[in-house]
C-alpha positions as CSV (number, residue, x, y, z in Angstrom):
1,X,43.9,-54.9,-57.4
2,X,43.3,-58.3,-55.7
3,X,42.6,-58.1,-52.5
4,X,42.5,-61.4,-49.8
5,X,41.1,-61.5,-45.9
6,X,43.0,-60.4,-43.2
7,X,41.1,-60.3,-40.8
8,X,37.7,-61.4,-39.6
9,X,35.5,-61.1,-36.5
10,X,32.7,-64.0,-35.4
11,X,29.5,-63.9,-33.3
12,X,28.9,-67.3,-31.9
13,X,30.1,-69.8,-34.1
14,X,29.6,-67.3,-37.4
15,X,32.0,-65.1,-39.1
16,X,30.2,-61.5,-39.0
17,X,32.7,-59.2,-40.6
18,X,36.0,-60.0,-43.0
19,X,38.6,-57.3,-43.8
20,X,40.3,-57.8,-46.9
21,X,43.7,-56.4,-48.0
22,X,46.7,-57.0,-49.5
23,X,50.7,-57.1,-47.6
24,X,54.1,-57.0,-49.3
25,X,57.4,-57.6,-47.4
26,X,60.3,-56.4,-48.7
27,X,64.2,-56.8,-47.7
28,X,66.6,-53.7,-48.4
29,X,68.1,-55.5,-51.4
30,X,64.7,-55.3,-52.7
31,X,64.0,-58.9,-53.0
32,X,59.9,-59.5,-52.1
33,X,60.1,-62.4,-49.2
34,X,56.4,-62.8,-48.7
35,X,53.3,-61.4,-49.4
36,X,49.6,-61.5,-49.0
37,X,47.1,-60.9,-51.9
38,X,48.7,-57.9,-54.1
39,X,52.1,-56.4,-53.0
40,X,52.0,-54.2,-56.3
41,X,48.4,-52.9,-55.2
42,X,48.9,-48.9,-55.4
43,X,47.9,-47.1,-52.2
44,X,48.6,-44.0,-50.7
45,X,50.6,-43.9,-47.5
46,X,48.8,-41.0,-45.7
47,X,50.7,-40.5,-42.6
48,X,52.9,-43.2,-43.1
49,X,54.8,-41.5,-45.6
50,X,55.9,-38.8,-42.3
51,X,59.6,-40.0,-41.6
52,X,60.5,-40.2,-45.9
53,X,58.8,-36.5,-45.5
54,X,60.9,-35.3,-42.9
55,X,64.5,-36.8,-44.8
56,X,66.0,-33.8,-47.0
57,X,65.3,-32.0,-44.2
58,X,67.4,-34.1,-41.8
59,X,70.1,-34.7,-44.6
60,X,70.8,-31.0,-45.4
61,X,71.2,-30.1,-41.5
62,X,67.9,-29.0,-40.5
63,X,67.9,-30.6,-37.0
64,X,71.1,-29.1,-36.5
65,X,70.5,-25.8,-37.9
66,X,67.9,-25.3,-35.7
67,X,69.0,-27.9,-32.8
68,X,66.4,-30.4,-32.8
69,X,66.1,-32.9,-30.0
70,X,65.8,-36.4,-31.0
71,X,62.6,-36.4,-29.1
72,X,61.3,-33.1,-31.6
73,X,62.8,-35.1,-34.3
74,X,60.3,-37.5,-33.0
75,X,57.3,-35.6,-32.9
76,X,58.4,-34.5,-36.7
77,X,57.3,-38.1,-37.9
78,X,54.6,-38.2,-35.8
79,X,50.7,-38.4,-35.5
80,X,50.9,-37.6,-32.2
81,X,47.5,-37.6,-29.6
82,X,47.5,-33.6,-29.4
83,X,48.6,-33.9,-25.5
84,X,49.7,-31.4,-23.6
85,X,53.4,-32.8,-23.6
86,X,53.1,-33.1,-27.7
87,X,51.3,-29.3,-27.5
88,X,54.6,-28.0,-25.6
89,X,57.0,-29.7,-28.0
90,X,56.3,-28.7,-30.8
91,X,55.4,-25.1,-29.1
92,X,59.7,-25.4,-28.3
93,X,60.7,-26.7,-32.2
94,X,58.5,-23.1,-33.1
95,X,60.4,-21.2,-30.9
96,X,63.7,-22.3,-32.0
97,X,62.4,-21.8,-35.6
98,X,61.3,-18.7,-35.2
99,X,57.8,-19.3,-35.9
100,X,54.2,-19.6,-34.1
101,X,51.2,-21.8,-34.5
102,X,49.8,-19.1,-36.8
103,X,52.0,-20.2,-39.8
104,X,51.0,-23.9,-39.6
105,X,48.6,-24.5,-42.3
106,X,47.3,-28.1,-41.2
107,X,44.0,-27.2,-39.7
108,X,42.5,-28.0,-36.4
109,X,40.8,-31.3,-35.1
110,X,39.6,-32.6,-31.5
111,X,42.7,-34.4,-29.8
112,X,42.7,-37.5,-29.4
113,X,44.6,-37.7,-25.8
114,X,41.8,-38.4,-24.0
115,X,42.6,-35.3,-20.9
116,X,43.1,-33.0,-23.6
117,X,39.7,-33.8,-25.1
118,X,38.0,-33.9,-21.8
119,X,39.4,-30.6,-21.0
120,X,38.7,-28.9,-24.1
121,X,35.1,-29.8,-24.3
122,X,34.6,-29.1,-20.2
123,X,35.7,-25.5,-21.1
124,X,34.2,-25.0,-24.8
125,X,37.4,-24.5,-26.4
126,X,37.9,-24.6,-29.7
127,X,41.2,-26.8,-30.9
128,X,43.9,-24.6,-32.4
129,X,46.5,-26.0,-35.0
130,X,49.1,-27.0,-32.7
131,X,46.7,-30.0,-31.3
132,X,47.0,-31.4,-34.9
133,X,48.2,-34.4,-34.7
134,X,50.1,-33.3,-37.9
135,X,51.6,-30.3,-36.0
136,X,55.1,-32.0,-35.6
137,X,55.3,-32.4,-39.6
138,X,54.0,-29.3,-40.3
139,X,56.5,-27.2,-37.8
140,X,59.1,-29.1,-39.4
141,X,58.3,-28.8,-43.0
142,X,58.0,-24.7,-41.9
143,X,61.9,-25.2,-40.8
144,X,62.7,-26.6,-44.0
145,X,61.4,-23.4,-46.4
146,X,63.0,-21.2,-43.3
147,X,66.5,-22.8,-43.7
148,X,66.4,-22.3,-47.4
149,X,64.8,-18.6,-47.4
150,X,62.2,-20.2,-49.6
151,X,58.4,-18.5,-49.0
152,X,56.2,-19.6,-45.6
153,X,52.9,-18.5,-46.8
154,X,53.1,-21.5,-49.8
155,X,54.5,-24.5,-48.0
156,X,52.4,-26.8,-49.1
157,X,52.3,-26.3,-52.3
158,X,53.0,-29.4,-54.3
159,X,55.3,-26.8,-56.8
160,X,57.2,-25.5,-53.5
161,X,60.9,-26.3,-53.6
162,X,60.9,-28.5,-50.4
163,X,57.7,-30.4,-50.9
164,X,59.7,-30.9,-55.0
165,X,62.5,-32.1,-52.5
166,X,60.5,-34.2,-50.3
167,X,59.1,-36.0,-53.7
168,X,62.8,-36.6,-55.3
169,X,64.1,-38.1,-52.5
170,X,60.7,-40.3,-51.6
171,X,61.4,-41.3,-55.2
172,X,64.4,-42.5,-54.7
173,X,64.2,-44.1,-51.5
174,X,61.2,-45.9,-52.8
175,X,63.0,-46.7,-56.2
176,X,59.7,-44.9,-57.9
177,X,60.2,-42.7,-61.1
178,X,58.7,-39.0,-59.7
179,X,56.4,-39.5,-62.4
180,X,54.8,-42.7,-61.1
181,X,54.0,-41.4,-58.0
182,X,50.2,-40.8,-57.4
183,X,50.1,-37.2,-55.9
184,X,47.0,-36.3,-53.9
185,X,46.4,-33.9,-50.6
186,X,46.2,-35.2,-46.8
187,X,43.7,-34.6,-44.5
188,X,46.4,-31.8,-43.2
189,X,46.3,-30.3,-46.3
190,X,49.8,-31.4,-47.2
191,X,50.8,-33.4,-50.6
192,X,50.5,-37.2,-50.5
193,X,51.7,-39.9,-52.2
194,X,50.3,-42.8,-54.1
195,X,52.8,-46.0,-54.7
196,X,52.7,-50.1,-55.2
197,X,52.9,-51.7,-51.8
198,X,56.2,-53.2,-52.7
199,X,57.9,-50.1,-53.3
200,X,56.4,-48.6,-50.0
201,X,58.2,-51.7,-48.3
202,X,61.2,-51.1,-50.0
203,X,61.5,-47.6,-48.7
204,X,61.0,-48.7,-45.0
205,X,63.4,-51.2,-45.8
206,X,66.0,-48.8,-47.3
207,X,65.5,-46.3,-44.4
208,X,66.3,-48.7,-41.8
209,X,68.8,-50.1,-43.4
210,X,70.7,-47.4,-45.6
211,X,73.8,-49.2,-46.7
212,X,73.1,-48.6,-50.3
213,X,72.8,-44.9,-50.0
214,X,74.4,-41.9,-50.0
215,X,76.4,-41.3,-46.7
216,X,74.4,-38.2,-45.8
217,X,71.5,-39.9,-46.8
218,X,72.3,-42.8,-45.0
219,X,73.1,-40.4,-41.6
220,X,69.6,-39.0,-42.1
221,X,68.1,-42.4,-42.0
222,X,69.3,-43.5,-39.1
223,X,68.9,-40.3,-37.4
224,X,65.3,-40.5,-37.9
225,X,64.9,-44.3,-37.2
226,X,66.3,-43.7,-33.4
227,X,64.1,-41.0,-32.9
228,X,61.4,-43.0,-33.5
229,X,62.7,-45.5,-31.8
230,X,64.1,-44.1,-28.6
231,X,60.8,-41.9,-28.1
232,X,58.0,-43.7,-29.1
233,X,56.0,-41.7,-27.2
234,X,55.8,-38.6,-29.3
235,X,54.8,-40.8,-32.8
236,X,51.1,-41.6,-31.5
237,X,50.8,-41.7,-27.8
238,X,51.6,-43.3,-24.3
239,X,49.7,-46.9,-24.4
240,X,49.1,-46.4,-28.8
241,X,50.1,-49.5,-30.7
242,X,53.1,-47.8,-32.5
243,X,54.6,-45.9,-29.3
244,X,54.3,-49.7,-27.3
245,X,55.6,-51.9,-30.4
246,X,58.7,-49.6,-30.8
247,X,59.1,-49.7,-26.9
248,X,58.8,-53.6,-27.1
249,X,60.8,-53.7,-30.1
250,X,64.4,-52.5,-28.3
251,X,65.3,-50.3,-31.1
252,X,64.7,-52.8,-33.8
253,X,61.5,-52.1,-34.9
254,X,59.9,-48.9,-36.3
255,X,56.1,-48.4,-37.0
256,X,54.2,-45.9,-38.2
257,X,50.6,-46.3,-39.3
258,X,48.5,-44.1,-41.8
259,X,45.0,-43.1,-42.4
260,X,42.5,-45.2,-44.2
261,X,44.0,-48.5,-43.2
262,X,47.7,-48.3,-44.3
263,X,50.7,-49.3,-42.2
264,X,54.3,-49.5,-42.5
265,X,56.9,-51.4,-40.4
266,X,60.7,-51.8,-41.3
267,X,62.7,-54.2,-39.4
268,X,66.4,-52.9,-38.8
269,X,69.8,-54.8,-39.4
270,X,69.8,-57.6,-37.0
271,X,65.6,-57.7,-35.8
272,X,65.7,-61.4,-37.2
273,X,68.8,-62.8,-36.9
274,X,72.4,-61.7,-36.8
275,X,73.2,-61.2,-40.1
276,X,69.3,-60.2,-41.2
277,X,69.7,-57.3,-43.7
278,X,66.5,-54.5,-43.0
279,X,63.3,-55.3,-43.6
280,X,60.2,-53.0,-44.8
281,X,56.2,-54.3,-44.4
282,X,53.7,-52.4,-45.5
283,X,50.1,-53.2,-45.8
284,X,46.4,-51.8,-46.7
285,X,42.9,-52.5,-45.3
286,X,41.0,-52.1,-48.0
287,X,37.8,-51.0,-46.0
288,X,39.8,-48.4,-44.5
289,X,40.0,-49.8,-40.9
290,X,38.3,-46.9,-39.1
291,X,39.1,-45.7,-36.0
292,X,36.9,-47.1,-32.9
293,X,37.0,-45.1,-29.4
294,X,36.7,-46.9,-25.7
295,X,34.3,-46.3,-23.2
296,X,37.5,-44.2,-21.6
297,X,37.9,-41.9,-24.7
298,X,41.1,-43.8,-26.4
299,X,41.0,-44.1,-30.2
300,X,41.7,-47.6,-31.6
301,X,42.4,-49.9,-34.8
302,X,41.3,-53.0,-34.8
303,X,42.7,-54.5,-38.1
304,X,46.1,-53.1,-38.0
305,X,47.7,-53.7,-35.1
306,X,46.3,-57.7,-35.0
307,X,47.6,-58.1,-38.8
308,X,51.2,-56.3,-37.5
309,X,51.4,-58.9,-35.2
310,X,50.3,-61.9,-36.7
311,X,53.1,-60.6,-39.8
312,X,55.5,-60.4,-37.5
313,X,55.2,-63.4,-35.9
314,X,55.2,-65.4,-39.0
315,X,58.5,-63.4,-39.3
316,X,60.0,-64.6,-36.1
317,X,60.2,-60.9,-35.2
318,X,59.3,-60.9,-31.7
319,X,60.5,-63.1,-29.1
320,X,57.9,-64.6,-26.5
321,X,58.8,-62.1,-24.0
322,X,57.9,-59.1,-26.6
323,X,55.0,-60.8,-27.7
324,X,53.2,-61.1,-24.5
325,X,54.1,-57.9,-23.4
326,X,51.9,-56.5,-26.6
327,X,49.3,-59.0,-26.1
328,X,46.6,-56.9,-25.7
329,X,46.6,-55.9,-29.0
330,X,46.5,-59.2,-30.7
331,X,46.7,-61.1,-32.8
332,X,43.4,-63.0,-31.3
333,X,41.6,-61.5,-28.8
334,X,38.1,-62.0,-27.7
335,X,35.3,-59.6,-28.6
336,X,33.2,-59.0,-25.5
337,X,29.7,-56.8,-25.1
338,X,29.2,-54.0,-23.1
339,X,28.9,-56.2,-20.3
340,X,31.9,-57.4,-20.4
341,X,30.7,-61.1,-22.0
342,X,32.8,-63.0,-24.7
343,X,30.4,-63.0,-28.2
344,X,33.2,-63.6,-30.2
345,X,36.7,-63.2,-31.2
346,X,38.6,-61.8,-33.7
347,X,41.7,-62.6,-35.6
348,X,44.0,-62.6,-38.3
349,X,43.2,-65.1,-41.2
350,X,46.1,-65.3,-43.6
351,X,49.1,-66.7,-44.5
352,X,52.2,-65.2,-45.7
């Protein structure tokens, strides 16, 4: 894999840090229209891979069967912050299931909504399931076996007829062969998948724009694509670079970022100019982009949002108005010390 810089960070005068990685863009026609060092780099998608995970389900019915809100459709994509308003949606998708937080299989982990995690350790509480911020996913891969009569107890098992569903149609959205696909398990426990930047691109751009597909695959696309779009809120979290780029992005954009550096964008029909076809992005820090937390408690990136920026402003994605209003994510900002005084800046450093 051949890896470039994205991104670097100076100190005075001298560049103290440089994150490499590699970008692909990809139109729905599946014609590569930039790139940065390897677009055919293999990487897992991690969390990214959430709305392709929640498709058959949405294409056989499931969020009518069980009469899903667009905003628990949502939260089915999501890695949401574990706040109380996430907590109590997906409590009401269980419900309707049928279900309770006992069945989820993801495991437990602090939330990161900073009340939540304020109150939690105040009171020595332990964090249940449900505070996952793979809950959402989860509850609705549990309504998937459930509509089918297929077994609870296994969900997650990489041989259990949905997750063998979820992996044909990723394949195909993605144009992978099954067999090509990289399998591996999530920090939730849940299968994974492993494919060339390109073809993760290609997905996103195939999902926001779903001409090319089957018409109730197509309906399931763009199901899940204004869900995301129209509540941002319940894919990360109030003030969370995804929630406030889909908000400034007028139902054009969709984002979704992944564990260990990886991030996906797709640009709908339209986002560039009027006859635009959609457009997928996806990209990996190679060093994994770690998650940083304020002085207030909020989690941060500070690779990935910058370098979504800086790719979408070579794009022409965003107009002046959208780009100031997400300014204080990027793509240059200055790096100041705990007292508040400028050391340095940091800022994308490629070209597509």
């Amino acid at each position: 894999m051949t890896i470039a810089p994205l991104f670097e960070v100076t100190r005075g005068a001298i560049v103290e840090s440089i994150h490499h990685g590699s970008i692909a863009v990809v139109n729905a026609d599946g014609k590569l229209l930039a790139s940065h060092g390897d677009p055919s780099a293999v990487a897992f998608l991690r969390s990214s891979a959430k709305p392709f995970q929640a498709l058959p389900f949405v294409e056989h019915g499931g969020a009518e069967r069980f009469n899903f809100t667009a905003r628990e459709l949502a939260i089915s994509c999501a890695s949401h912050v574990g706040s109380d308003l996430h907590v109590q949606t997906v409590a009401a998708m269980q419900k309707k299931i049928g279900i309770d937080e006992s069945d989820l299989q993801c495991g437990a982990h602090l939330p990161d909504d900073p009340s939540a995690f304020q109150r939690l350790i105040a009171n020595a509480e332990a964090p249940t399931p449900i505070r996952n911020n793979c809950s959402g996913k989860h509850t609705m891969m549990l309504a998937h076996a459930k509509m089918h009569g297929f077994p609870l107890d296994t969900y997650l098992d990489p041989d259990h007829p949905i997750q063998r569903e979820i992996l044909a149609s990723f394949s195909d959205v993605c144009l992978v062969p099954p067999q090509e696909i990289s399998l591996g398990v999530d920090g939730c426990s849940a299968p994974n998948f492993a494919i060339p930047l390109f073809n993760s691109a290609l997905g996103m751009a195939r999902l926001c724009d779903p001409r090319e597909l089957p018409e109730p695959r197509a309906r399931a696309c763009k199901k899940i694509t204004f869900a995301l779009t129209a509540h941002s809120e319940m894919v990360s979290g109030y003030g969370e670079f995804d929630c406030e780029l889909m908000k400034a992005g007028a139902g054009k954009i969709v984002c979704k970022r992944g564990a260990e550096g990886f991030q996906i964008i797709g640009l709908l029909p339209g986002a560039l100019r009027e006859d635009s076809p959609g457009i997928g992005i996806a990209f990996k820090v190679s060093d994994g982009d770690a998650s940083r937390m304020r002085s207030n408690l909020e989690a941060y990136s500070r690779v990935r949002p910058a370098v979504t920026l800086e790719i979408l402003r070579q794009l022409g994605a965003l107009s002046a108005q959208q780009a100031q209003a997400l300014a204080e994510f990027g793509p240059s900002l200055p790096v100041k010390n705990l007292r508040g005084i400028v050391t340095g800046h940091s800022r994308p450093v490629f070209e597509l």
